[in-house]
Every structure is written in structure tokens, then in C-alpha cells.
Steps between C-alpha positions, in 0.01 A plus 500: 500500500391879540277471204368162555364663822327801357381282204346229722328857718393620216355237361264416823420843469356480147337135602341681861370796358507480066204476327146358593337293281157592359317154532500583904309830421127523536325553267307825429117445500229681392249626670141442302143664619184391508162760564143393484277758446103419570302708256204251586197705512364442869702184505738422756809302330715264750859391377692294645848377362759241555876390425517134529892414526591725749134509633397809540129588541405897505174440654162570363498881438092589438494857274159723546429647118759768420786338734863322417717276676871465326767314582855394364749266540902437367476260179685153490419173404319381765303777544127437313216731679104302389217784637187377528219834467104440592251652498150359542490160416746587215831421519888449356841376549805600253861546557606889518866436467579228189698618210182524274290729762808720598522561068156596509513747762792633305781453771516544882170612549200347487167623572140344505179608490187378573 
């Protein structure tokens, strides 16, 4: 009966405090980087991104000649920045953080200029 006891004690022991599984663990994300640089010649250069799903809007950040604006986020799935730069009447929207920009910029950072 002795070691019934200690094996049933020991048992709930193992069960209360063994192992954690690894599919409960977050996983690690990356943190990516975005910079604009304006190298406009007497041109101011307004960008303004977005991340649809969650929605996330930076605000329109407007960049005298010479200036940057940079910002970064953690990588997932979800996450899919568009910036939209002006200048003028000119103007563009592309995605800053899909798989085929992120191998262009040759990793985690990525920077633009105009």
C-alpha cells in the first residue's frame, strides 16, 4: 500500500509540474525595418503607410530634402505594411513587407529612397 501511495504522489507530481509542451509557446518574431530617405532635390516627399489586418495606419509622415522617417514592426502572417510616398502630383503605393520586397532589401532591413 506504501508504494501505491508514493507512486500515485509521484506521479501527480510529474503530471503538475513535467514538461510543457512547445505548441503553447509563442512564437519568436522578427522584427523588420523600414527607412525612407528623401534625396528629392527641393522636393518635399510625404509617406504614409498602412497594415490592413490588424489596421494599423502610421500617419502621413512629410520628409523636407535630406530627412528620414523609419519604422519597424515584429513579422507574422498577418502583418503586410502598403506605403504610399508623394510628392507633387506624383505618386506610389507598394507593399514594404512581402516575401519578394523583404529578398530585395536583402533581409530585415529595408530602405528607400527617393
Amino acid at each position: 500500500m506504501k508504494h501505491s501511495q508514493v507512486y500515485c504522489i509521484f506521479l501527480f507530481l510529474a503530471l503538475a509540474f513535467g514538461p510543457i509542451s512547445t505548441s503553447s509557446e509563442v512564437p519568436h518574431l522578427r522584427k523588420h525595418y523600414v527607412r525612407f530617405i528623401n534625396q528629392l532635390d527641393k522636393k518635399v516627399l510625404n509617406v504614409n503607410c498602412k497594415n490592413l489586418n490588424p489596421y494599423i495606419d502610421l500617419s502621413l509622415h512629410i520628409l523636407l530634402p535630406k530627412e528620414e522617417y523609419e519604422f519597424n514592426y515584429n513579422a507574422n502572417r498577418t502583418m503586410l505594411f502598403s506605403c504610399d510616398l508623394r510628392h507633387g502630383f506624383t505618386s506610389s503605393v507598394f507593399n514594404v513587407s512581402d516575401t519578394t520586397t523583404k529578398r530585395q532589401c536583402g533581409g530585415n532591413h529595408c530602405v528607400w529612397k527617393a
